[in-house]
C-alpha positions as CSV (number, residue, x, y, z in Angstrom):
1,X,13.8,92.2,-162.4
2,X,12.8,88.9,-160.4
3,X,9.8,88.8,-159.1
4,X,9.5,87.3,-155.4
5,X,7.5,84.3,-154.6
6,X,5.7,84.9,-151.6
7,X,3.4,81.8,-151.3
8,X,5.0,79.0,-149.6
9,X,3.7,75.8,-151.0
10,X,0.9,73.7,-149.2
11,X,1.9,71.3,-146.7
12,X,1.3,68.0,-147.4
13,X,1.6,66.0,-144.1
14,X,0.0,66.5,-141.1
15,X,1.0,66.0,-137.7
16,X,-0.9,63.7,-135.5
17,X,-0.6,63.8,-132.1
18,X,-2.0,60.5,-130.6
19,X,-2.5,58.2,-127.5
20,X,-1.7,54.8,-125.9
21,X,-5.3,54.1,-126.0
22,X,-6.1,54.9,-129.8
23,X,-7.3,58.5,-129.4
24,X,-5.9,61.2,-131.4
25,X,-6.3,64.9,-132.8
26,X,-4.6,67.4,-135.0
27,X,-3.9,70.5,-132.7
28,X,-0.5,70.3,-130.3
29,X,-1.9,73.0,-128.0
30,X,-5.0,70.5,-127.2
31,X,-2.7,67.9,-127.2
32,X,-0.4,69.5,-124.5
33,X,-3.5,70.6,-122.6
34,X,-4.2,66.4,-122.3
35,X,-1.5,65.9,-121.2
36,X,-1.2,68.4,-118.7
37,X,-3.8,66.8,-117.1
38,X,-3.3,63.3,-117.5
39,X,-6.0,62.8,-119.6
40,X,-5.5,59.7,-121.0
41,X,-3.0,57.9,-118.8
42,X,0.2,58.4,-121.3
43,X,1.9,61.3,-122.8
44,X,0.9,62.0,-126.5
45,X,3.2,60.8,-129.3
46,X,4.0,62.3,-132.9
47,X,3.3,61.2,-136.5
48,X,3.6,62.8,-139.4
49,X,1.2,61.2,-142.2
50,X,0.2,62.0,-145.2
51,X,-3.3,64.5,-145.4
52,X,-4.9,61.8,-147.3
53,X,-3.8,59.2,-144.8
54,X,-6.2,57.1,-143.3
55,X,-5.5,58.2,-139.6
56,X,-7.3,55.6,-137.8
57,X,-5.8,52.3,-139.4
58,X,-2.6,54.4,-139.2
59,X,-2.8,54.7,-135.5
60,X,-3.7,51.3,-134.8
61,X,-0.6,50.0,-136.8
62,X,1.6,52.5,-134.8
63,X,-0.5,51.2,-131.5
């Protein structure tokens, strides 16, 4: 008999959610919440890096 595998595997990117002006966090629901209120001037934008990424040079290169 075959045994199920129940774990699913670690993820290893992370999504970014990020601003025109440099800021940036890890949690869409904050994310949203920034933008709902206009925050930061601009709508968030998406990356997906890798978890050992950098994120601040990484921003600024997308920037």
């Amino acid at each position: 008999m075959d045994c199920l595998n129940t774990q699913t595997p670690a993820p290893d990117t992370q999504s970014i959610y990020y601003w025109l002006d440099g800021y940036w966090i890890t949690d869409k629901e904050e994310a949203e919440l920034m933008d709902s209120i206009n925050a930061f001037g601009s709508l968030h934008q998406v990356v997906e890096l890798p978890l050992e990424a950098d994120i601040d040079a990484e921003v600024k290169r997308l920037l």
